[in-house]
C-alpha positions in Angstrom: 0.0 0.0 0.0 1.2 3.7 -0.4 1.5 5.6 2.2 1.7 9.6 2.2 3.9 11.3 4.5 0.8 13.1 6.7 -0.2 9.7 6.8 2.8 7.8 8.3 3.6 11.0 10.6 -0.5 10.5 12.1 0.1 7.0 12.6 3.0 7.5 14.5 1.7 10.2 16.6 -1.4 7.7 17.5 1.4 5.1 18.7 3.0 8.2 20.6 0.0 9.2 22.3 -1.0 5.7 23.4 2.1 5.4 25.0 2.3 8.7 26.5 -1.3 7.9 27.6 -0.1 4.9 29.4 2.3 6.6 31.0 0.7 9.2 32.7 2.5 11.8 30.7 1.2 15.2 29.5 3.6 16.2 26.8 1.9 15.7 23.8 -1.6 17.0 22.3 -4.2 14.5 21.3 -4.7 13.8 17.5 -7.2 15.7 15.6 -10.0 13.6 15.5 -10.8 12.0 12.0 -14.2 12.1 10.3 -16.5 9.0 10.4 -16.5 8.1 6.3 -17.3 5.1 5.3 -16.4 2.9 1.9 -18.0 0.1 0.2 -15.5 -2.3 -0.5 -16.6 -3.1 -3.7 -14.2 -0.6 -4.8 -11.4 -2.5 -3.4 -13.3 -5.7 -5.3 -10.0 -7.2 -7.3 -7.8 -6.6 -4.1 -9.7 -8.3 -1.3 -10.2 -11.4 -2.9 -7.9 -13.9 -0.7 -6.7 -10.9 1.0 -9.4 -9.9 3.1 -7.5 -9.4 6.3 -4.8 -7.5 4.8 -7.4 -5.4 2.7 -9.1 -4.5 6.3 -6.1 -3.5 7.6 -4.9 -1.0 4.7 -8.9 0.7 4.8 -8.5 1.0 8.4 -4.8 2.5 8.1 -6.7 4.9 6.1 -9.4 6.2 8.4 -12.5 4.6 7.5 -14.5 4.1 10.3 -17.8 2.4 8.5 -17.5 -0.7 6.0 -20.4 -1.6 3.4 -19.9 -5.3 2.2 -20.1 -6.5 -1.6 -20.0 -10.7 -0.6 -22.8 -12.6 0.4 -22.6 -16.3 -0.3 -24.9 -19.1 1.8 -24.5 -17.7 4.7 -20.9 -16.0 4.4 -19.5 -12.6 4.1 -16.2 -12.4 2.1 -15.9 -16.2 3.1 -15.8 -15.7 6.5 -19.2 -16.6 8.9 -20.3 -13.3 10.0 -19.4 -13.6 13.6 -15.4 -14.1 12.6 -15.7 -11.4 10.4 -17.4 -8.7 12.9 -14.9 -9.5 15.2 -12.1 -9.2 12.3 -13.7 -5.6 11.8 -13.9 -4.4 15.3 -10.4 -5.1 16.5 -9.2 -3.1 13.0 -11.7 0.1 15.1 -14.7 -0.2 12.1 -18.0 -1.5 11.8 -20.0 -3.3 9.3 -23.2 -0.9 9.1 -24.7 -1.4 5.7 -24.2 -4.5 3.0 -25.2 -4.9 -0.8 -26.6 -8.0 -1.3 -28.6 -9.1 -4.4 -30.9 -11.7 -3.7 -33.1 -14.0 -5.9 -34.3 -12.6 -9.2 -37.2 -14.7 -10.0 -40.0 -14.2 -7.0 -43.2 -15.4 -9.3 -45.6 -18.0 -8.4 -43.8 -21.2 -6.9 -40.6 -19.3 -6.0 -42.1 -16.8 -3.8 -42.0 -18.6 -0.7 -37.7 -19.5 -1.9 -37.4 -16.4 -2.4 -38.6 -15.1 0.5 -36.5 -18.4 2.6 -33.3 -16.5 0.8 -33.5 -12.6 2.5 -34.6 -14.6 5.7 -31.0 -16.3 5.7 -29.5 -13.2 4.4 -31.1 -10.6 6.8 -30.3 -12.9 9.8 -26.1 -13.5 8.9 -26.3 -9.3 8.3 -27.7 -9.1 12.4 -24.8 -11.2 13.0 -22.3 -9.2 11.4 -23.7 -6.2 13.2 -25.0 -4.6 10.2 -27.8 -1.9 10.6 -29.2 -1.9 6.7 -29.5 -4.0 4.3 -29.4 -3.1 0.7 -30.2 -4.3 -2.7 -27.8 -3.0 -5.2 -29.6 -3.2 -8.9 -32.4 -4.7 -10.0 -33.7 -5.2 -14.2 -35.6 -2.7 -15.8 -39.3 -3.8 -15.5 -41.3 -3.5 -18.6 -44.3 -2.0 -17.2 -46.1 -0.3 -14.1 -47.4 -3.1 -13.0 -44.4 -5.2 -13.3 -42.7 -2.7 -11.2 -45.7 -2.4 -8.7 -45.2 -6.1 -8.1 -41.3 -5.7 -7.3 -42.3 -2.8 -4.8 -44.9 -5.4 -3.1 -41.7 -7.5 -2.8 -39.8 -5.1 -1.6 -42.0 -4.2 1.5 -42.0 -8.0 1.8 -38.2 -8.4 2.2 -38.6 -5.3 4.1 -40.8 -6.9 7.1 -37.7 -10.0 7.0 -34.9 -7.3 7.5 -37.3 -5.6 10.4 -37.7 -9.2 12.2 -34.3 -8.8 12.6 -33.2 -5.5 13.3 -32.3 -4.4 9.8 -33.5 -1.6 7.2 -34.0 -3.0 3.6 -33.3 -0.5 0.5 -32.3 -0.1 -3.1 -29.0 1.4 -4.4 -29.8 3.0 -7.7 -27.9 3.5 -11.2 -29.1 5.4 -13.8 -31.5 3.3 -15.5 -33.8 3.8 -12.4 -35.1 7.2 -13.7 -35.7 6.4 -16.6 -40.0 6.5 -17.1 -42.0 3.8 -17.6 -45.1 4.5 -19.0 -45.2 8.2 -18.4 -43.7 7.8 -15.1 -40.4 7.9 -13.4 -39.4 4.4 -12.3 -37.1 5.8 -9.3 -40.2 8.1 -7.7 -42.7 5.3 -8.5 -41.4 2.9 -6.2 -40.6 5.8 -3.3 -44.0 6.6 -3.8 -45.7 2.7 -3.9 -43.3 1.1 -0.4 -44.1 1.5 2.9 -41.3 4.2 4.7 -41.3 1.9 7.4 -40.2 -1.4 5.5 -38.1 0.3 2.5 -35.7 2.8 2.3 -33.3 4.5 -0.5 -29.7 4.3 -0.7 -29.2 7.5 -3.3 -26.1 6.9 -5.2 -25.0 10.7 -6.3 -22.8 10.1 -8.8 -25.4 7.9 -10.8 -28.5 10.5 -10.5 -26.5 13.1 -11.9 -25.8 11.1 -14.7 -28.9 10.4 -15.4 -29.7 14.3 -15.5 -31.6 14.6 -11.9 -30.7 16.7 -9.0 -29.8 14.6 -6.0 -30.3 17.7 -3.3 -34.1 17.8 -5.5 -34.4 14.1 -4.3 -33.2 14.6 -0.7 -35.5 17.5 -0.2 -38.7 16.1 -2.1 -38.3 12.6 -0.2 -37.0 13.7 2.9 -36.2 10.9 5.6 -36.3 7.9 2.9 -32.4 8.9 2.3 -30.7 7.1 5.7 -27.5 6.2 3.3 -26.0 7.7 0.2 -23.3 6.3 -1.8 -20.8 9.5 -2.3 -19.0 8.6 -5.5 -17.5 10.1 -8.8 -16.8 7.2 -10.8 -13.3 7.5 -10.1 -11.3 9.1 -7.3 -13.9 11.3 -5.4 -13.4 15.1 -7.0 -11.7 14.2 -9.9 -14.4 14.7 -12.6 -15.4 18.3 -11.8 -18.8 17.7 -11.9 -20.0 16.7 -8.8 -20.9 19.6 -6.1 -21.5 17.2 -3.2 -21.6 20.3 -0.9 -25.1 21.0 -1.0 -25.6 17.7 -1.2 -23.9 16.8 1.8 -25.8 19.6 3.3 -29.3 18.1 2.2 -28.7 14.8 3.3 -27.8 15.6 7.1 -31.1 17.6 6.7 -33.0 15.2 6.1 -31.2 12.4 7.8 -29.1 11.0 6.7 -27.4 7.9 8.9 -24.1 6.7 7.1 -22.2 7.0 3.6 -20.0 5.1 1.7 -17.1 6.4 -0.9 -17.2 4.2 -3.4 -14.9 4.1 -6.4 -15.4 1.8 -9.9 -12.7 3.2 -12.4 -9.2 4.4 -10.9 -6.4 6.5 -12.1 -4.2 4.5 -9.4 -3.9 1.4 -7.5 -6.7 1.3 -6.3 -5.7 1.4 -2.8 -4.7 4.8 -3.3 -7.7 5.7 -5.2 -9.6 4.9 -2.1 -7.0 6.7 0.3 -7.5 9.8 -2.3 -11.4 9.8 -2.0 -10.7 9.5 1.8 -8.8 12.6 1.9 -10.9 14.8 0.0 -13.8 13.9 1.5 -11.9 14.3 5.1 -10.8 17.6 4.5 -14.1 19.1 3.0 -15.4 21.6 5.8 -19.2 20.6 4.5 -18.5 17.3 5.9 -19.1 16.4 10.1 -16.8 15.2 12.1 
């Protein structure tokens, strides 16, 4: 992993300061307290494969105080049963608050009930982990209102499951989601046909804006259906010039928002030190709370 410099020197000074904690002494200042950002490790996706462990360790070298998981298998996270990896997390100082997990595509008729068996298993290894949401990351584009009524019935569905045990279910968007069907706006269609109580919205930025909306529109029109936000810019957070995530930032506390993840899909680095780049922007931006 690289390192910078301001890096290294506030590592040190943490090892300084636990020592002159445990010794009683005085003599140096405590270390400016960093802010609580979280990342989805999806963008660390080629990396962490067989390297989980050491992955953890460079994130949490970094700062990153939150986690959002990209591996669910039977009952697994990133191979590991979610007690050994809560416990992997926690002694690294981070959490595991929020996972993407996709879940069965085909919930007609006879494989309703499967379906449903699936999130059951899948909401209860996420209370294990210690995980607070739970969070579909795409879905297909349904070919008609009624098509996409259904998924939103299954969605309040899977929705009572993640309650049962703890969790809150939602739906990370791309760009396709505001696209209309049939005169209407798929995205604000299914905000507007769940129950607040069983379905939330995890507003990925960088993809609204893409797809021509205003996320600070969404955040204010749907206040309180935002708890997470995926803070993003395709590549290293800031780089494209595009994204103002200051008022957006600003809308999302409003309305209450709970955690968010940097989350970065195309790198000009190793993407390591895309991640630590995204980190630091977003660490230094004064529209961001400690």
């Amino acid at each position: 992993m690289e390192v910078t410099q301001h890096r290294r020197s506030f590592i040190k000074k943490l090892g300084m300061l636990g020592l002159a904690t445990a010794t009683g002494a005085h003599w140096l200042q405590a270390a400016p307290a960093q802010k609580q950002i979280g990342l989805q490790l999806y963008s660390l996706r080629a990396d962490i494969d067989g390297n989980v462990s050491g992955i953890l360790q460079q994130v949490a070298a970094i700062g990153f105080t939150h986690l959002e998981a990209a591996n669910y298998s039977e009952g697994t996270i990133y191979g590991y049963a979610p007690e050994e990896i809560r416990k992997m997390i926690a002694d690294l100082g981070m959490s595991m608050q929020s996972a993407h997990v996709g879940g069965p595509r085909d919930f007609s008729g006879a494989k309703h009930g499967e379906a449903l068996d699936w999130w059951k298993a899948a909401a209860a290894a996420h209370a294990a982990v210690g995980a607070s949401f739970l969070i579909k990351p795409s879905m297909p584009k349904p070919d008609s209102l009624q098509e996409l009524e259904k998924w939103c019935n299954y969605y309040n569905e899977i929705g009572t499951i993640a309650n049962a045990n703890d969790l809150q279910f939602g739906f990370h968007n791309h760009s396709r989601e505001f696209d209309e069907i049939e005169g209407q706006v798929m995205y604000d269609f299914m905000l507007e046909n769940t129950d607040p109580d069983l379905f939330c919205m995890e507003l990925d930025v960088y993809w609204a804006t893409k797809a021509g909306k205003d996320p600070v529109a969404y955040l204010k029109k749907y206040a309180g259906r935002f708890p997470l936000l995926h803070i993003k810019d395709e590549e290293e957070i800031g780089q494209s010039g595009t994204m103002n995530f200051g008022p957006i930032f600003d809308a999302a506390y409003a309305q209450g928002m709970k955690g968010y993840y940097v989350e970065v899909e195309r790198y000009n680095h190793t993407p390591i030190k895309s991640v630590e780049m995204s980190y630091d922007y977003l660490n230094e931006a004064a529209y961001v709370r400690g």
